[in-house]
C-alpha positions in Angstrom: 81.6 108.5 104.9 78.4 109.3 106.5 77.8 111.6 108.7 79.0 114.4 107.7 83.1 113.6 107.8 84.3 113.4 104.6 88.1 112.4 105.5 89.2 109.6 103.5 90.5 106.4 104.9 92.7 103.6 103.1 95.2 105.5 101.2 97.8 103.9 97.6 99.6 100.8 98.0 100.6 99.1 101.5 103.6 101.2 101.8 101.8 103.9 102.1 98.7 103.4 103.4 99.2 103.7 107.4 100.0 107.6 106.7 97.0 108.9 104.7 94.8 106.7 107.1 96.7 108.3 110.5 96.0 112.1 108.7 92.2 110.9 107.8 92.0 110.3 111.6 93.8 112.8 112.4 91.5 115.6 110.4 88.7 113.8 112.0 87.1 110.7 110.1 85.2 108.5 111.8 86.3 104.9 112.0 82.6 103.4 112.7 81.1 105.2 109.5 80.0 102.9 106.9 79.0 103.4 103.6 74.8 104.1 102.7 75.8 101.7 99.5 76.8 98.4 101.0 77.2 99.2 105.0 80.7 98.4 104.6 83.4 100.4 106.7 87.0 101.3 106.1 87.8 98.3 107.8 86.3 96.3 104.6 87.9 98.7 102.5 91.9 97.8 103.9 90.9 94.3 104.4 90.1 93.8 100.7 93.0 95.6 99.5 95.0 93.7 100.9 96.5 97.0 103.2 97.3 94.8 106.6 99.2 97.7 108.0 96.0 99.9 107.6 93.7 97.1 108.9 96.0 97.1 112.0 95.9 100.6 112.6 91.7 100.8 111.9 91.6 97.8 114.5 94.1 99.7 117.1 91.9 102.9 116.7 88.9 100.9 117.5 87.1 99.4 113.9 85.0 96.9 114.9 86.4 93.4 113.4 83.0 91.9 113.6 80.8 94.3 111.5 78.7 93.1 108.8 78.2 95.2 105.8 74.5 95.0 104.4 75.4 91.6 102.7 75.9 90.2 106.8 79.4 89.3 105.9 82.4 90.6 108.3 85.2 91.9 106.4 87.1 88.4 107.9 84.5 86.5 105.3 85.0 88.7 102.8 88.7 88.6 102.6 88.1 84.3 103.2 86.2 84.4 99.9 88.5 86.6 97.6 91.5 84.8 99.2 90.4 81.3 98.3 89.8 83.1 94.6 93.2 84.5 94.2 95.7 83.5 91.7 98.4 86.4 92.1 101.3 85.0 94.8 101.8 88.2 95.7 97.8 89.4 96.5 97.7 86.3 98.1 100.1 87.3 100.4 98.5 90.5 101.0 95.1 88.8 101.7 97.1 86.1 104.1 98.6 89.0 106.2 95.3 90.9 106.4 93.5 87.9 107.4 95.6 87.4 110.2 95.6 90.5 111.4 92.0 90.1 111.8 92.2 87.3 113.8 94.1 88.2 116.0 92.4 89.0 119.4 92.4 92.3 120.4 95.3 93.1 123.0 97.1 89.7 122.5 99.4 91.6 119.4 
C-alpha cells in the first residue's frame, strides 16, 4: 500500500477474511491507499474475491464504493464484468453477495 503502511488487507478464504482485515486496520493500514500499479484499493481487491464480509467491513470503515482504479472502473463494474463471466455456482455466489453489498447505500444496512 502506498504511503508508507505496509499492513495487508484481504486475508484467505471468506471465512476468514473479516479477521486479518480488522488486525490490518487495527496495526494501522490505510483503507484509501491504492495501489501505484493499477490505482485499485482493497476495496477492489475483496470485491473480486468474492470476500463480501471483507467488502462490508472496508465499506463500514469508510472505502469509498465509488473509486476508480486507473482503468475508471469502480470495483461495482469490475465485479459486473467477472460476474457475467463466471461459470463456478459457487463464485457466482460469492460475486452475487459482494455485488450487493456494494449497492447497498451507505447507512440503510
Amino acid at each position: 500500500m502506498a504511503g508508507g503502511t505496509e499492513q495487508v488487507l484481504v486475508g484467505g478464504g471468506e471465512a476468514h477474511a473479516r479477521q486479518p482485515d480488522e488486525q490490518a486496520l487495527a496495526a494501522g493500514a490505510r483503507i484509501g491507499d491504492a495501489s501505484p500499479v493499477d490505482g485499485k484499493t482493497a476495496l477492489f481487491r475483496a470485491a473480486v474475491l468474492g470476500h463480501a464480509d471483507a467488502v462490508r467491513l472496508l465499506l463500514e470503515r469508510g472505502a469509498d464504493r465509488d473509486a476508480r482504479g486507473n482503468d475508471g472502473r469502480t470495483a461495482l463494474e469490475i465485479v459486473d464484468v467477472a460476474r457475467a463471466d463466471e461459470r463456478d455456482p459457487r463464485v457466482a455466489a460469492g460475486l452475487d453477495r459482494v455485488a450487493a453489498a456494494l449497492r447497498v447505500p451507505e447507512g440503510r444496512r
